[in-house]
C-alpha positions as YAML, in Angstrom:
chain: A
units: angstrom
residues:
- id: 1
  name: UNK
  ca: [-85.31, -52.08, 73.41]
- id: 2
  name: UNK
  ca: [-84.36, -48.82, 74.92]
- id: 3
  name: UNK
  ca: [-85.34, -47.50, 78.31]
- id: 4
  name: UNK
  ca: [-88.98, -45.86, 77.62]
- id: 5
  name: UNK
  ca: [-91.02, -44.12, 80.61]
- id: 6
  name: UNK
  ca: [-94.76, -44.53, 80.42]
- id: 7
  name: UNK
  ca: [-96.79, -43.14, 79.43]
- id: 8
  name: UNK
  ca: [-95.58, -44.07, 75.88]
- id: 9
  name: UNK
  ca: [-96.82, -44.70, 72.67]
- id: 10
  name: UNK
  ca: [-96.35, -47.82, 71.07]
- id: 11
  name: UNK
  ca: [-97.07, -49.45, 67.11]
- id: 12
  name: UNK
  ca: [-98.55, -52.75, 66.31]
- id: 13
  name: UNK
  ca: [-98.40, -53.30, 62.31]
- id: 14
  name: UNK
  ca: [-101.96, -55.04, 62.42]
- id: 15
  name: UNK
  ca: [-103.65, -53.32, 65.76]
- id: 16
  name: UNK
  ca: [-102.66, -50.47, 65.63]
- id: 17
  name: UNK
  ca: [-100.32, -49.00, 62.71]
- id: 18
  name: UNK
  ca: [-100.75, -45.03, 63.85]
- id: 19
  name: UNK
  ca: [-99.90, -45.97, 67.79]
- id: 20
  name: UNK
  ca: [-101.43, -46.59, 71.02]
- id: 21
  name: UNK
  ca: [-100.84, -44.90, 74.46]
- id: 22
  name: UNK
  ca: [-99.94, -47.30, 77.37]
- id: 23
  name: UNK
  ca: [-100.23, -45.81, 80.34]
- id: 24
  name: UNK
  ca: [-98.48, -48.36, 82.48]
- id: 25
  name: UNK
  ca: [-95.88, -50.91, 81.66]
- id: 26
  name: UNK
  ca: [-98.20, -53.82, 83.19]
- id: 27
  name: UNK
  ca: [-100.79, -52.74, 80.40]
- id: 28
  name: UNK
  ca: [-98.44, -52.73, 77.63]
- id: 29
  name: UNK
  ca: [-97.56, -56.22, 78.51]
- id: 30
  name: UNK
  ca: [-101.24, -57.93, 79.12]
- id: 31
  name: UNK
  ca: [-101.22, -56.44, 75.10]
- id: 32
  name: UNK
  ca: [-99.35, -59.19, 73.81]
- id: 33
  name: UNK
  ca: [-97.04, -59.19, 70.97]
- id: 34
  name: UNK
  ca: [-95.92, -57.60, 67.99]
- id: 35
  name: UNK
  ca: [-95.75, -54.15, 69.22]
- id: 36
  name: UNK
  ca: [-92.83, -51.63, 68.51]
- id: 37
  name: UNK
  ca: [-91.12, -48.51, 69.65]
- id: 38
  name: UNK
  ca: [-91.32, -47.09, 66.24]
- id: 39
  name: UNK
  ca: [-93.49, -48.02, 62.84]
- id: 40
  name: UNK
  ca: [-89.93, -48.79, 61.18]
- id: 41
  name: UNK
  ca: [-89.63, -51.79, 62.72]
- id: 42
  name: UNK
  ca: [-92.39, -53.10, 60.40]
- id: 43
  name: UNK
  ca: [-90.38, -53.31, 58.02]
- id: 44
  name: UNK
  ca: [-88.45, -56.87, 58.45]
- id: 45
  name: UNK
  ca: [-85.18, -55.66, 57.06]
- id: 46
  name: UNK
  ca: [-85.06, -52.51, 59.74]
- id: 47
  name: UNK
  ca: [-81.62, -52.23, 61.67]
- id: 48
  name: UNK
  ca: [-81.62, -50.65, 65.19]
- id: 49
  name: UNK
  ca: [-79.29, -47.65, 64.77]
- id: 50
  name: UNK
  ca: [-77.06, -46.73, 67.53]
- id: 51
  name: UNK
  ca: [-77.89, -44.85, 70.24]
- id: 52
  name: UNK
  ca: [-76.71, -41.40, 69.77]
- id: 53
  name: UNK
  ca: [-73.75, -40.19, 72.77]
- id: 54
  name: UNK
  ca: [-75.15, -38.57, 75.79]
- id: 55
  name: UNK
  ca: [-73.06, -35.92, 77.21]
- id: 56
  name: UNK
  ca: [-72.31, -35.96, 81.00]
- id: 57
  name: UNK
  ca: [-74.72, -34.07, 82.68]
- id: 58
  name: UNK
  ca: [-77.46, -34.20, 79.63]
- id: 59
  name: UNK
  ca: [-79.40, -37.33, 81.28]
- id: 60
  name: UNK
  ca: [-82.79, -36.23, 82.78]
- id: 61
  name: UNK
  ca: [-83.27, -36.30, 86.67]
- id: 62
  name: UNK
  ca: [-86.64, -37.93, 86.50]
- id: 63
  name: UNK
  ca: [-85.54, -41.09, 84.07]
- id: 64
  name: UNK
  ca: [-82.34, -42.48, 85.75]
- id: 65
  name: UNK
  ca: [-82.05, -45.38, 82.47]
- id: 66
  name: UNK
  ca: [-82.68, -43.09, 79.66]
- id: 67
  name: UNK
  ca: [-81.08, -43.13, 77.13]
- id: 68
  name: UNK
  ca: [-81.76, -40.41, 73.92]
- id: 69
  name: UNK
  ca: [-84.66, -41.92, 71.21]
- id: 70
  name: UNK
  ca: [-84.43, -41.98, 67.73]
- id: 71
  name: UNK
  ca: [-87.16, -40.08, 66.08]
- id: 72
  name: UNK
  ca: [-90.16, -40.67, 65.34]
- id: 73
  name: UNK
  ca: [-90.39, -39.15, 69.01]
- id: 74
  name: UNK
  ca: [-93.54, -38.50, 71.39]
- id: 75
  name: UNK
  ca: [-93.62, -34.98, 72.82]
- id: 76
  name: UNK
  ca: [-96.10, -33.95, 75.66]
- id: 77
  name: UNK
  ca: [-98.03, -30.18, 76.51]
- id: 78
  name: UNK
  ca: [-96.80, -28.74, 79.45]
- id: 79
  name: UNK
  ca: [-99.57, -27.23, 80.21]
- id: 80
  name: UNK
  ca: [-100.21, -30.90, 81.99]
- id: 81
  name: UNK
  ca: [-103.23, -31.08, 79.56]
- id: 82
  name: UNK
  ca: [-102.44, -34.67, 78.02]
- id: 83
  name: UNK
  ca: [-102.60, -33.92, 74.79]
- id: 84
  name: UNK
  ca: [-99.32, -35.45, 72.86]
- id: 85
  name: UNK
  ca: [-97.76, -35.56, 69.97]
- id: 86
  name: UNK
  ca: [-95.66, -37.11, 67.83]
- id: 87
  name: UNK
  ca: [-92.80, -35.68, 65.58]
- id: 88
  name: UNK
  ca: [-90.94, -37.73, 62.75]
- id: 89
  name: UNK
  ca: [-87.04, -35.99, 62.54]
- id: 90
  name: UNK
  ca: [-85.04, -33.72, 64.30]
- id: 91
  name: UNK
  ca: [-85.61, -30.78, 62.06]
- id: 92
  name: UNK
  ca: [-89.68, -31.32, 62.55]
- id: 93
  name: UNK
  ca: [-89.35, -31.07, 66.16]
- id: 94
  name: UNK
  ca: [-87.54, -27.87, 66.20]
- id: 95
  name: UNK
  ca: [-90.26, -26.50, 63.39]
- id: 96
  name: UNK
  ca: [-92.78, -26.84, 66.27]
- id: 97
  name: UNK
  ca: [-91.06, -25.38, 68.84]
- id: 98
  name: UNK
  ca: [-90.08, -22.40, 66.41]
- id: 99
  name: UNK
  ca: [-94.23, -21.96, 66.31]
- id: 100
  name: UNK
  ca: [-95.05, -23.12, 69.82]
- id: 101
  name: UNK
  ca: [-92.03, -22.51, 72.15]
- id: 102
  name: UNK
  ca: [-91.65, -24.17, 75.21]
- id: 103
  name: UNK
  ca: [-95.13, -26.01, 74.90]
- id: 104
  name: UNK
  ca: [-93.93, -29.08, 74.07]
- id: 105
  name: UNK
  ca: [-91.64, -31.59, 76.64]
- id: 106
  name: UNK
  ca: [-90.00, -35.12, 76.41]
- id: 107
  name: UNK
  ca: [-91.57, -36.33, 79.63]
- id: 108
  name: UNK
  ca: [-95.62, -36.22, 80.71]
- id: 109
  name: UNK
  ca: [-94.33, -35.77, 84.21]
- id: 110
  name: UNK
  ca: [-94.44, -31.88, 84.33]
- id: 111
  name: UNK
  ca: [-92.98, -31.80, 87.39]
- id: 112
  name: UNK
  ca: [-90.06, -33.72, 86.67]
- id: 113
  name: UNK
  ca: [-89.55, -31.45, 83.62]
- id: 114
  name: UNK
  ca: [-89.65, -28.34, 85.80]
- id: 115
  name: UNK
  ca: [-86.92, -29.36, 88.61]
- id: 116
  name: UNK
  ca: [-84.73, -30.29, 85.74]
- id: 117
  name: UNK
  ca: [-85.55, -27.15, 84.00]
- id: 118
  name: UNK
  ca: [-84.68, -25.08, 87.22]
- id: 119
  name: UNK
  ca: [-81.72, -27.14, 87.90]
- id: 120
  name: UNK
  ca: [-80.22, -26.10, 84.53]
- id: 121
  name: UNK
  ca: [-80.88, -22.68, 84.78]
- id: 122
  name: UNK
  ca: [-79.06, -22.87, 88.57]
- id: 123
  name: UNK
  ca: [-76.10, -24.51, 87.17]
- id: 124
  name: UNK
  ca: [-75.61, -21.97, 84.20]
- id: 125
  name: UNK
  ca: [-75.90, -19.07, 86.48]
- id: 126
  name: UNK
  ca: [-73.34, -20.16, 89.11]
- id: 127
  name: UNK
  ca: [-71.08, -20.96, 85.90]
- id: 128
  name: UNK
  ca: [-71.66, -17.64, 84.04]
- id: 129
  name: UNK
  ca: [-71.11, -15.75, 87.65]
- id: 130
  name: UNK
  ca: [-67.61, -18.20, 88.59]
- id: 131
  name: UNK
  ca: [-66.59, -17.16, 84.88]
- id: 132
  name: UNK
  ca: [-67.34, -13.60, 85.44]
- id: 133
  name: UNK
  ca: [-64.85, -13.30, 88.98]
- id: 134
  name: UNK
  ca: [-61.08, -11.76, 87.74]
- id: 135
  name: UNK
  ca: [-58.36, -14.25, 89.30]
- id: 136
  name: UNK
  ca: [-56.83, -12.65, 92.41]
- id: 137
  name: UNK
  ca: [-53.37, -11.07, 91.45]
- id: 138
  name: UNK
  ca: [-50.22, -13.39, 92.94]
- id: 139
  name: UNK
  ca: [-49.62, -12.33, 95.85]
- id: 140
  name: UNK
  ca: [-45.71, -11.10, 95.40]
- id: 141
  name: UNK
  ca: [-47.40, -8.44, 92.81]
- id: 142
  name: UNK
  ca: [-49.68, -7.31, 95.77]
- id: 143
  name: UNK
  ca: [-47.21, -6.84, 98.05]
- id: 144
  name: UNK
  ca: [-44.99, -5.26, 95.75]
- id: 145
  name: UNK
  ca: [-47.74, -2.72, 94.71]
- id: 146
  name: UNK
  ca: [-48.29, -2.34, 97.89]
- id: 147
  name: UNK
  ca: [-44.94, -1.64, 99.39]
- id: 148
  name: UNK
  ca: [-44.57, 1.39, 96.61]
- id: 149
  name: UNK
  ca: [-47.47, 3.04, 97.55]
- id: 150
  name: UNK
  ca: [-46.78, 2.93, 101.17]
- id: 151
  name: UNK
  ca: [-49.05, 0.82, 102.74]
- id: 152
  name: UNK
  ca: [-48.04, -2.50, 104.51]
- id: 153
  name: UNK
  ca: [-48.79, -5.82, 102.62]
- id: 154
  name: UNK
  ca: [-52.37, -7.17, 103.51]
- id: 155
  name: UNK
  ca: [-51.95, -10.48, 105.78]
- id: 156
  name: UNK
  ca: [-51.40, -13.44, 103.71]
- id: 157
  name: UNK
  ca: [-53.80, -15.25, 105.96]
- id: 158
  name: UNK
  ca: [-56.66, -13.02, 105.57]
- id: 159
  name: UNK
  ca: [-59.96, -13.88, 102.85]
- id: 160
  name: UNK
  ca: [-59.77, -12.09, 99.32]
- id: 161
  name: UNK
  ca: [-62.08, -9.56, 98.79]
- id: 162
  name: UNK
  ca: [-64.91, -10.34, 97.41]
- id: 163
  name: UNK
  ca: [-65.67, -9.57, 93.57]
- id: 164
  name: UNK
  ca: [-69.67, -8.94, 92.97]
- id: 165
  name: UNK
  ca: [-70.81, -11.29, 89.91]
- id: 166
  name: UNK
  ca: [-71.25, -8.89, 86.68]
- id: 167
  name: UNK
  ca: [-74.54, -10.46, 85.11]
- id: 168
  name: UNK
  ca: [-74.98, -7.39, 82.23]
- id: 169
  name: UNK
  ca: [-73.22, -7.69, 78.62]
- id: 170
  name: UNK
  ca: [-71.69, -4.30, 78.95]
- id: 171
  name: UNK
  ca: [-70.45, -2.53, 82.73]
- id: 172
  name: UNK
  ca: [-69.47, 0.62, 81.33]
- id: 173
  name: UNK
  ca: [-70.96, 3.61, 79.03]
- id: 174
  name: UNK
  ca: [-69.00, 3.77, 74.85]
- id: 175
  name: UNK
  ca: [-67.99, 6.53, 73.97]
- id: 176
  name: UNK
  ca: [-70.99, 7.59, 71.83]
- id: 177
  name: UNK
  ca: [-74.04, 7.95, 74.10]
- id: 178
  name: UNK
  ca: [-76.47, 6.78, 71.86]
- id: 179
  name: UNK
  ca: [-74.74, 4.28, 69.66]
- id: 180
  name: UNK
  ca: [-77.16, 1.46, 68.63]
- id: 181
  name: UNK
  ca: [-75.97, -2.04, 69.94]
- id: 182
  name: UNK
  ca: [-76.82, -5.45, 68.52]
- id: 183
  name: UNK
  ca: [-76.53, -7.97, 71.19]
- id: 184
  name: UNK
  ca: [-74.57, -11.55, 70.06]
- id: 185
  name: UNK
  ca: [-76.59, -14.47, 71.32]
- id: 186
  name: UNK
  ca: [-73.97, -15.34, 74.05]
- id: 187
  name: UNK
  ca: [-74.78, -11.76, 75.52]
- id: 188
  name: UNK
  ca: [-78.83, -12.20, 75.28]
- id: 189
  name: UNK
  ca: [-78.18, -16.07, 76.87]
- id: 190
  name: UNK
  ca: [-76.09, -14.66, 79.86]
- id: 191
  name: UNK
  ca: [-79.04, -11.30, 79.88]
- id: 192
  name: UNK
  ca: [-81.81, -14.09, 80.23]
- id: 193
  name: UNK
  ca: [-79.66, -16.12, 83.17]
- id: 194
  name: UNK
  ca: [-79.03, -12.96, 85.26]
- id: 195
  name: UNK
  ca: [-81.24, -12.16, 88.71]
- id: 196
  name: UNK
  ca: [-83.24, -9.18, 88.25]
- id: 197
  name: UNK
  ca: [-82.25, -7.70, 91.48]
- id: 198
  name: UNK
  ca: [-78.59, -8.15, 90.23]
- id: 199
  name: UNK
  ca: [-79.67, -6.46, 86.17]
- id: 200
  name: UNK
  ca: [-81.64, -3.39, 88.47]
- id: 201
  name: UNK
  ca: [-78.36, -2.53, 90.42]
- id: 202
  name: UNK
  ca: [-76.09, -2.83, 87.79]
- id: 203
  name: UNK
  ca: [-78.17, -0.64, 85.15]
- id: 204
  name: UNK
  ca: [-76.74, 2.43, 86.89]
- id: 205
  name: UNK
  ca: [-73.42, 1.72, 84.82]
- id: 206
  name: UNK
  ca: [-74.90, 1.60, 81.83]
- id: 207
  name: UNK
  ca: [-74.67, 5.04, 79.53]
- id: 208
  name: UNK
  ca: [-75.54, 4.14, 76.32]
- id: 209
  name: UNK
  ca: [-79.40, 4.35, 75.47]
- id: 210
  name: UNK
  ca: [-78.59, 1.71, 72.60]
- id: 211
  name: UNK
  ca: [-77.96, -0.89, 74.75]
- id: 212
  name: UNK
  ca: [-80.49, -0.13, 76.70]
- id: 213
  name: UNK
  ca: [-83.17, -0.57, 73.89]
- id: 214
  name: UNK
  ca: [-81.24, -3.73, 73.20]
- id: 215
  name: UNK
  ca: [-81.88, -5.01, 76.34]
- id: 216
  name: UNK
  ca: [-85.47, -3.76, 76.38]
- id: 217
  name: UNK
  ca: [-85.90, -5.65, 73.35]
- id: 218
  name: UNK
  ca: [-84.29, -8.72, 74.24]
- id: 219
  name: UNK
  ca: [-86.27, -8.74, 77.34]
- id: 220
  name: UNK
  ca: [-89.30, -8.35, 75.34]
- id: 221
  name: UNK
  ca: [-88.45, -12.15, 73.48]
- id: 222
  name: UNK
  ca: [-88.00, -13.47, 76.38]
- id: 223
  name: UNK
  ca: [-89.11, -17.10, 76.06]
- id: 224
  name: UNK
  ca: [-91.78, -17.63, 78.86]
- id: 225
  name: UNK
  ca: [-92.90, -14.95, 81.01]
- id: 226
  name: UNK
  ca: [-91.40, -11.21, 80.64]
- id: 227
  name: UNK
  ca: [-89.81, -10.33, 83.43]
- id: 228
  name: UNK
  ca: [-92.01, -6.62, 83.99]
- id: 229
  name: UNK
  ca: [-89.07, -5.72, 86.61]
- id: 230
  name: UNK
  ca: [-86.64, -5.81, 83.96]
- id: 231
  name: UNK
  ca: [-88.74, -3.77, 81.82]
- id: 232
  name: UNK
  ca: [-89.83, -1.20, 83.97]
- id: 233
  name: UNK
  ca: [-85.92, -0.53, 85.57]
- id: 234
  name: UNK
  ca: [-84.71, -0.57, 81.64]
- id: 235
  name: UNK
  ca: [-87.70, 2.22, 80.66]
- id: 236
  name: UNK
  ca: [-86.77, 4.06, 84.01]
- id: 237
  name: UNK
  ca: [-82.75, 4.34, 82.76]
- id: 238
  name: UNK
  ca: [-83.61, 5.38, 79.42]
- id: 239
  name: UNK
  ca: [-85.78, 8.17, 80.90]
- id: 240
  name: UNK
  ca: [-82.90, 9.13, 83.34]
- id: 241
  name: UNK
  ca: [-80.37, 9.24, 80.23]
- id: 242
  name: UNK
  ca: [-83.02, 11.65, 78.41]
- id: 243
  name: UNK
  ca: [-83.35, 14.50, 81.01]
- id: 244
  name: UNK
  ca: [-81.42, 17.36, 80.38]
- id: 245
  name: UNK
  ca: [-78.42, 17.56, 82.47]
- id: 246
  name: UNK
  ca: [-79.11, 20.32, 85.28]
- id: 247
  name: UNK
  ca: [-76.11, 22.84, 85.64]
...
């Protein structure tokens, strides 16, 4: 039987056919045989499937043995309320988090889901800022530019400047001031991942009213809380781009 944390619901075909919380693993075992991981396995011709491939990095912090569950699969609220429930397939689960997003976990330990949470979100950002740094030009090219405008080589022993991470989709103004812009959902994921101190000093760049409304919006679906920041620096920018230009 796979790795299961408890609390965790289990199925006896006689006891109890629609499940039974255990809260410990000493209390599953004082009840006795005959239970399962999954109603299924009533069924005396069921085959275990394989366990689908975890992905390096993919295995949560707080269950060092896990490995993924076949569905039927127990979901907790992460409100920390105890309320469970359980979901049949893959396609129900993502149903219920298309009408209740981000309620409902794989873990009862809230905390646990949190730091791993957090931990994800740290990881993307320092890859979407690495990704966003231009290489440094070979060196023989900078001394070469260098030499033709003048100015002595810079010290091959001395640090490379440093580039500031760009966190917004776009850095400069199009052409057309006011061209409406539909944001791809690479652009909205790397928007949600930015600091908002880093999105307030960087909307200076931005020209286009479109994309800020784009923005706005985005910010506005924001799964989990809106960050009012955001919001406010975005409606500040757009007002800025409406005033008349003094001669």
């Amino acid at each position: 039987m796979a790795f299961q944390p408890f609390p965790a619901f289990y199925f006896h075909k006689e006891h109890a056919p629609e499940g039974r919380l255990f809260q410990t693993a000493e209390e599953f075992a004082d009840a006795g045989p005959g239970w399962h991981d999954t109603p299924a396995k009533f069924n005396p011709n069921y085959v275990e499937p394989p366990p689908p491939p975890v992905a390096e990095g993919d295995v949560p912090a707080d269950a060092p043995n896990y490995v993924p569950q076949p569905y039927p699969a127990h979901l907790f609220d992460r409100s920390g309320s105890g309320e469970s429930r359980l979901v049949a397939s893959a396609e129900e689960h993502a149903e219920l988090e298309k009408q209740e997003p981000g309620k409902w976990i794989d873990t009862p330990d809230v905390r646990a889901y949190e730091a791993r949470q957090a931990k994800k979100k740290a990881d993307a950002e320092a890859k979407s800022s690495a990704a966003d740094v231009p290489p440094a030009p070979p060196a023989a090219s900078t001394a070469s530019a260098s030499a033709e405008g003048g100015e002595s080589a810079p010290n091959p022993g001395s640090p490379a400047p440093k580039v500031p991470p760009v966190n917004l989709p776009v850095t400069s103004a199009p052409p057309e001031p006011s061209t409406p812009v539909t944001l791809t959902d690479e652009q909205i994921a790397k928007f949600y991942a930015a600091k908002m101190v880093d999105i307030v000093a960087e909307l200076e760049a931005v020209g286009n009213p479109g994309m800020l409304e784009a923005l706005q919006a985005a910010e506005s679906a924001r799964p989990g809380d809106v960050r009012n920041g955001v919001v406010k620096a975005l409606k500040a920018r757009l007002k800025v781009l409406a005033s008349p230009v003094e001669e």
